[in-house]
N, C-alpha and C positions, 0 to 999 in steps of 0.2 A: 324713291321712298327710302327712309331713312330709320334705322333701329336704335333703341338705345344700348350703351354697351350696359354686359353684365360684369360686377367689377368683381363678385364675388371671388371668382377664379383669381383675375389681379391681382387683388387684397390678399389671398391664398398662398398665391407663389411670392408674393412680397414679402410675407412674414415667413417662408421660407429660407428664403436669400438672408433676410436678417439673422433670422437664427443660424444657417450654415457661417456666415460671415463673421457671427460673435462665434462658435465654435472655433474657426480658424485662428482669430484674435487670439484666443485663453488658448489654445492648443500652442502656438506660435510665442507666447508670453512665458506659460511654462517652459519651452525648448529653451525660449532664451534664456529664464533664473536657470535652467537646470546646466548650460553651460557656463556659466557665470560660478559654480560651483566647483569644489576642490575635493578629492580624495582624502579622508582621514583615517588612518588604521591603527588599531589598537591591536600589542600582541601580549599577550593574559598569562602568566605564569603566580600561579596556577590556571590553566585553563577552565578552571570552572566561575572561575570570578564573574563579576556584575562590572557593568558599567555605566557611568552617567554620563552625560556629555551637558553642558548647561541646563542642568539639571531634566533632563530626558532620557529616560532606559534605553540603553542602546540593544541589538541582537548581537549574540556572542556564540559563535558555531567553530567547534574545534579550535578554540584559544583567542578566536580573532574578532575584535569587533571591525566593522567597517561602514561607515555612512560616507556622505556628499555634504559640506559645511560650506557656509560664505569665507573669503577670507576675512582675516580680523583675528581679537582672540577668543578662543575658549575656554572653559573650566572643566575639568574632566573632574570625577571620582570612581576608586577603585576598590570595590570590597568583594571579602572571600572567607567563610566562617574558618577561623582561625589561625586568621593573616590579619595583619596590623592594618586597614581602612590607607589608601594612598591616594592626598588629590594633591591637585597642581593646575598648570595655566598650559596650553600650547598656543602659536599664535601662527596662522597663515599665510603666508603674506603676498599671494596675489594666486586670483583666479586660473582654475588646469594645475594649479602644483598639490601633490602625491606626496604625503608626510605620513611618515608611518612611527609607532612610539612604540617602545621598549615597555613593558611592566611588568617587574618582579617584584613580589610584592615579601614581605617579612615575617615571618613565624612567628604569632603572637603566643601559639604552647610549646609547650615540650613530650614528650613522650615519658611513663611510665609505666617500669615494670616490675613485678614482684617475683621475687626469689623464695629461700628460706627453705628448699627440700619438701619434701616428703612431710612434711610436722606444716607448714603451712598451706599444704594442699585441701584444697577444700573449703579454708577458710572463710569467715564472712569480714569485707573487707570495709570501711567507710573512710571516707576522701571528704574531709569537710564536714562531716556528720552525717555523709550520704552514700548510703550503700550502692557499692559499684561490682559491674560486673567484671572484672579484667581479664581477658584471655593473653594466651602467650605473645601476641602481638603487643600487648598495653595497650594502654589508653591515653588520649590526648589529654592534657591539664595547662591549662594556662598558665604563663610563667608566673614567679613570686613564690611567696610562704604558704604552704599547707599544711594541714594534722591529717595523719593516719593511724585507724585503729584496726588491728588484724583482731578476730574474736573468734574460738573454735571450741567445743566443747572437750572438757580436760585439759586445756591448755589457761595460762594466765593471758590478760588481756595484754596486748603488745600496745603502744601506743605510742609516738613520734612525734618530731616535724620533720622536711624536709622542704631542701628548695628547689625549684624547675628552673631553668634556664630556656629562655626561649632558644628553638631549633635544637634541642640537645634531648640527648634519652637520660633516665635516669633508672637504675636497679637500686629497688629498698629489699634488702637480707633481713626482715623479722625474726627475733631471737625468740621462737616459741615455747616457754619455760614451763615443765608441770610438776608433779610432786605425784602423778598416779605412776601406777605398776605398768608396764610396758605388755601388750596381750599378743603376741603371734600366731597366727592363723592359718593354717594349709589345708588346702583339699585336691586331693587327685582328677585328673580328667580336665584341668582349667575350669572346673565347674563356680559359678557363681556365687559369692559369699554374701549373706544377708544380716540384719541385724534390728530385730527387731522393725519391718517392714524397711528398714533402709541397706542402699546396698552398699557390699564396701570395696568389693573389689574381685577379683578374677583369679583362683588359683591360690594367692595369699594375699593376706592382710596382715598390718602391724599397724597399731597404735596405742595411747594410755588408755585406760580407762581407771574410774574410781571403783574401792569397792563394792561389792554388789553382785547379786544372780542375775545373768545374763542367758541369751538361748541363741546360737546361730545356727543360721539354714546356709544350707548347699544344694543350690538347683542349676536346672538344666533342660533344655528342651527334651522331650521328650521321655525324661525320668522321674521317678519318681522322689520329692524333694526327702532329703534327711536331715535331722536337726541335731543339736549336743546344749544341752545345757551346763555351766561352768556356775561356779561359786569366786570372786576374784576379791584377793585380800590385801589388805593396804601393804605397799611397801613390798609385794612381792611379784616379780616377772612371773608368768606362765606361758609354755607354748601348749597350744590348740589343734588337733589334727581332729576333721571332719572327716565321717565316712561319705563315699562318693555316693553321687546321685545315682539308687537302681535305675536297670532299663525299664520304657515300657512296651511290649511289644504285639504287635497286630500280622497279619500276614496280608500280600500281594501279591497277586495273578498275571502278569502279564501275558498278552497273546497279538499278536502282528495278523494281517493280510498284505501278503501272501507272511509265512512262517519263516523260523530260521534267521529273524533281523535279530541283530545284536542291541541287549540292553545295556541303558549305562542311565545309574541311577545316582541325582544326587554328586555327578561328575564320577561315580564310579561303575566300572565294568563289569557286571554280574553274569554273565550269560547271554543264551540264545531263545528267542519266543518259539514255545510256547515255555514259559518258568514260572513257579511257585518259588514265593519269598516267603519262608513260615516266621520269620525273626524277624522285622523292621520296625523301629520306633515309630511311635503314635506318633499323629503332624502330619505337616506337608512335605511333601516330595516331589523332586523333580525329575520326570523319568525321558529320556529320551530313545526314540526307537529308529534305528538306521540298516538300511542295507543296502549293497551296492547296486547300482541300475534304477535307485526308487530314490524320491526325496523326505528326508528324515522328518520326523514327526513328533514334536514336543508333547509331550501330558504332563496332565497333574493329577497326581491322586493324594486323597485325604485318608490316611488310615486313621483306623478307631482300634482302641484296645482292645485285644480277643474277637477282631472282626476281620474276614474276609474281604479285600476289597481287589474289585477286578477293572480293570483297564484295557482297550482293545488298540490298537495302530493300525488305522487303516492308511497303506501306504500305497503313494502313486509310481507309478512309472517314469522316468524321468528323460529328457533330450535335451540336445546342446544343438541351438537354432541359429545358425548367423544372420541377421536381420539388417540388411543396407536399407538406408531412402536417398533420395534424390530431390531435397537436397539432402546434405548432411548434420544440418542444427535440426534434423525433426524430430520431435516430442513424440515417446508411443505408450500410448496407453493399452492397458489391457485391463477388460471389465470396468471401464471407469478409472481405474487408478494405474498413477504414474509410472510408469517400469522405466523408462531411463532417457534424458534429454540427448540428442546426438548420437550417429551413428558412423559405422560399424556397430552393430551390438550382439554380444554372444549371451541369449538366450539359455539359462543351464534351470530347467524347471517339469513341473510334470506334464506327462502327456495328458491331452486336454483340449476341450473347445473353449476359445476365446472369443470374444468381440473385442478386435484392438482399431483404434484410433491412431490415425497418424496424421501432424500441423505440424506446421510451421508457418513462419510471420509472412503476410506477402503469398500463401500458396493456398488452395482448396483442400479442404480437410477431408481429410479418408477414410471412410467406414468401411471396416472387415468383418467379416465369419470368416475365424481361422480355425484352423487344428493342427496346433502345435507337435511334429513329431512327426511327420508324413514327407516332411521334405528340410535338410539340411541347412539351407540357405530360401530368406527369403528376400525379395524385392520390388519396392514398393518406388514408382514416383510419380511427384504430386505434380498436376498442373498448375500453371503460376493464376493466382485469382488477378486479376486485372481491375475487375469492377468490386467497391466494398460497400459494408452501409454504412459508413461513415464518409462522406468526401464531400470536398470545397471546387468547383469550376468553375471556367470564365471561358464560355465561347466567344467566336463572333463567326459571320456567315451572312448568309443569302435569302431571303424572305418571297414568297411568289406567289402568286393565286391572284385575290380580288385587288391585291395592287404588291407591289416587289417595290425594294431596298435593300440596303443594307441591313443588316440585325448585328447586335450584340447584347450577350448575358451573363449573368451573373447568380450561383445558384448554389446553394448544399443538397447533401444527404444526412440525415439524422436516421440512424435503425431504424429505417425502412419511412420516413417522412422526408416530403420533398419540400424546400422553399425557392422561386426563382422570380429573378425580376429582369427584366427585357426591355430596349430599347431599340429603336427603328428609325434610319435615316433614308426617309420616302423622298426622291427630288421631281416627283410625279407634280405636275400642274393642271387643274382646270382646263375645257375649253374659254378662250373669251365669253365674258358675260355682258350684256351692256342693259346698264342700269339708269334708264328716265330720271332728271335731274332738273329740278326747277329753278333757275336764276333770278334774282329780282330785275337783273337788267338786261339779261341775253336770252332769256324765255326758259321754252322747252329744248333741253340735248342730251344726247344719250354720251354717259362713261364706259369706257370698257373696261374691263375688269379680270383678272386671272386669279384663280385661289391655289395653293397647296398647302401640304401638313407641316405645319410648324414643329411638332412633338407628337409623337407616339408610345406610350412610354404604357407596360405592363406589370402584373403582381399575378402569380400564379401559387397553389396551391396542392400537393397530391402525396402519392404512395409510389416508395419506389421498389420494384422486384428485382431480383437479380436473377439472370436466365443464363446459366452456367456462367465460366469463368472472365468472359471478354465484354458481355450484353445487359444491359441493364434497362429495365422499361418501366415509365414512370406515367400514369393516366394521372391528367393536372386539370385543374380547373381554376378560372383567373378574372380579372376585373382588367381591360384594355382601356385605356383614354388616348383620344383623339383631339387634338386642336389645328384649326385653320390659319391662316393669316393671307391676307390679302392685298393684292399686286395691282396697282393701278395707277394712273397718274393726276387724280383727281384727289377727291375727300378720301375718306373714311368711311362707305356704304354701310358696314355690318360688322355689327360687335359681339363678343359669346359667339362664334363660331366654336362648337366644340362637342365632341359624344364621347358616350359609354358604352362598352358593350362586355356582355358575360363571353369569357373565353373557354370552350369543352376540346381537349384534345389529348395527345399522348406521346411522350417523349420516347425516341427511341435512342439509343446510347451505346455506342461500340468502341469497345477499345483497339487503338492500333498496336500501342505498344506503352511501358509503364510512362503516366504522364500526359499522352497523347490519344486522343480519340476524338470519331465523327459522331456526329449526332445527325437525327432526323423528327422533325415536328411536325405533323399534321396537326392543326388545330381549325373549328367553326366558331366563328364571330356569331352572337345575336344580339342584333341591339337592346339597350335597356334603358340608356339617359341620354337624352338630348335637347339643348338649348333651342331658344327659339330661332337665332340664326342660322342653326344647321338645317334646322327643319327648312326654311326659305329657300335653301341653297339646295336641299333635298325637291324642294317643288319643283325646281328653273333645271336643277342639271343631275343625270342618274349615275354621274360621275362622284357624287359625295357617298353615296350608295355602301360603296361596296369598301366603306372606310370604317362603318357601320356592322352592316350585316355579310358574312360570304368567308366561303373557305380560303385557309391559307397554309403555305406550310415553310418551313426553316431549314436548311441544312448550314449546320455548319462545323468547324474546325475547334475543337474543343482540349484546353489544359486542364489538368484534372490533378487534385492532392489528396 
């Protein structure tokens, strides 16, 4: 009797083969162009430029642009805000050659800067009609002809041209010309000079003003401001003295646990806790409270005027802990945060219960309850982890149970999910089968016939645990295929020879050493798909059986990344 084949499978791995074989093609096509290609470097002064390359943005990292070009020629362009635009041609001229090009490119501004003293500070400055801000560094201005107007109140307008020279600095000295009375201004304590809400300056001031009643303030943190109003008359100088901002004054309390810590307030030294401060200016203060054997303790207090304000330092106890690990790049944390990458580490802190953590890359990570101060030196080391949740292997090994082979796999770990695909070299055969065979001219004869697995080939699916530092156990579940082919010396008996079966088992995983480790697989076949040939061969012989349904297991010799 005679089956037809099922070509589905055929057609299947046919357009498999095609598509692996176009893949190879384009994979094998690109190697080629991309050897067929030249090294081209670009080096960018200034380093922040742009470049084009036949009209293409190239990438530019620390000065250098760098791509792969055919040889032949190119056209490059170089630009950089305020550098003169530079293109040009480079030409390559065979395949593997490494050309590297030079680019300084030209100062399309110049620098300027403004001078003039004291009488142009301040000024409102315009470059072109455009108000600029210029600090002591200048500003860039593009080379050529420009107008500058300096404008300041009591002063004439200044107005100019000048020229820029590209890459050159330029200093313009405005002659600030006024005709007001000249006003000098002093206050004691570098207290703050005001004027009419604006400030003028610190300590003293001088400049013109026109005549007129005026009013200036002299303030100061924590004082109380004082003003002077002045009368100022054409054509006559007057000096100014401001009386000095009063204090204003609140009182603070300081007191420590335990007592007797020294205060320093403000960066000054005032005494020991417990202290009353009946004089200190209103505002913020920065008080710090220190004594020896204890770790110092920063405060802030807010006084208010005519108010008591009381502040406490609660101070700890302090030790000096030498902390080794093993290895010595280990990270240790205490309560969650960082305390110091690498060791030897000298611990100088309060006495105290921590939870510290100690890693490093490659080792099992360390949970503590410690108490800091109990003991001089500590020591910690880590086991090296072997097994992680991330890794790439490729075993091969020994397959045994309902029928044995060779095996080999191929498989990840993703945080804690497992992917692995399996293939199996069975050279197990059939007993002879002999197959009734009708001839048109030599009757009835029997063929003999032997089957075995052409392909075995798996996809599994799971969760993987880590069980301490070496073991790693992964429960997988998977989709097996089975195909036959058949050994005889006659026709072609039976076609679609082939099954499926759902795979349940559990990976076990042990490391030898970094790199290297066994594994162990138990897994149970149940059948689930099966062709009509198999089914036949399943009738005649209970040798297809166990290709189908029945336990198996794997060991084998396993690299790991």
């Amino acid at each position: 009797m005679r089956y037809r084949s099922n070509r589905n499978l055929t057609h299947g791995a046919f357009r498999a083969l095609m598509l692996l074989g176009l893949w190879i093609i384009t994979v094998s096509a690109l190697q080629a162009q991309n050897n067929s290609k030249s090294t081209l470097e670009f080096k960018l002064n200034p380093s922040g430029a742009t470049v084009e390359v036949d009209e293409v943005p190239w990438r530019v990292e620390n000065g250098i642009a760098r791509d792969m070009v055919f040889p032949g020629e190119h056209t490059y362009r170089v630009a950089a805000p305020g550098y003169h635009t530079m293109s040009g041609k480079v030409s390559i001229d065979h395949q593997g050659q490494s050309k590297i090009v030079d680019i300084n490119l030209l100062p399309s501004t110049g620098i300027l800067k403004i001078g003039g003293g004291p009488d142009a500070a301040g000024a409102d400055i315009y470059i072109d009609g455009i108000l600029q801000n210029i600090g002591p560094d200048g500003m860039a201005v593009e080379g050529g002809i420009h107008t500058i107007k300096v404008n300041k109140d009591f002063y004439e307008l200044y107005e100019d041209e000048f020229t820029v020279v590209e890459g050159e600095t330029i200093i313009i000295e405005p002659v600030m010309v006024t005709d007001s009375p000249k006003i000098n201004v002093t206050v004691p304590d570098d207290a703050e000079i005001w004027l009419h809400g604006r400030f003028l300056g610190r300590g003293a001031w001088s400049g013109p003003m026109r005549a007129g009643e005026y009013t200036f303030e002299a303030k100061k943190a924590g004082h109380r401001t004082t003003s002077k109003k002045i009368e100022v008359e054409d054509n006559t100088a007057r000096d100014v003295s401001l009386d000095p901002p009063a204090p204003i004054y609140g009182s603070l309390k300081v007191t420590s646990i335990p007592p007797n810590a020294t205060i320093t307030v403000d960066g000054e030294t005032l005494g020991q806790t417990p202290l009353d401060i009946n004089q200190i200016l209103i505002g913020n203060h920065t008080v710090e409270v220190s004594l020896d054997g204890y770790r110092s303790k920063t405060l802030y207090a807010i006084v208010e005027r005519d108010r008591l304000t009381e502040i406490i330092g609660d101070l700890r106890p302090t030790t000096e802990v030498n902390i080794v690990t093993n290895p010595a790049n280990a990270t240790l944390k205490l309560n969650g945060e960082v305390l110091h990458v690498g060791t030897p580490y000298l611990y100088d802190g309060p006495i105290d219960d921590f939870h510290m953590e100690i890693s490093a890359p490659n080792y099992r990570t360390q949970h503590k309850n410690v108490h800091l101060g109990d003991s001089p030196e500590l020591y910690y080391k880590l086991s090296r982890q072997y097994v992680k949740r991330y890794d790439l292997y490729l075993e091969g090994g020994y397959t045994f149970g309902s029928f044995s082979g060779l095996y080999a796999g191929l498989g990840c770990n993703l945080n804690g999910y497992n992917m692995e695909v399996n293939y199996y070299n069975v050279s197990q055969s059939s007993e002879t089968i002999y197959w009734n065979h009708t001839g048109s001219d030599t009757g009835v004869y029997n063929d003999a016939c032997t089957y075995k697995p052409s392909l075995i080939i798996g996809f599994k699916i799971g969760g993987s645990i880590l069980a301490g530092t070496r073991v790693k156990i992964t429960p997988q579940a998977g989709w097996r295929f089975t195909r036959f082919s058949e050994e005889s010396t006659g026709a072609q008996h039976i076609d679609g020879m082939h099954c499926g079966s759902v795979t349940i088992g559990i990976r076990v995983f042990c490391a030898i050493c970094p790199y290297v480790g066994i594994s162990f697989t138990p897994e149970y076949a149940i059948s689930a798909v099966k062709s009509d040939g198999f089914k036949l061969l399943q009738d005649v012989s209970s040798f297809f059986d166990k290709y189908a349904n029945g336990f198996n297991a794997k060991a084998a010799i396993t690299i790991y990344l």
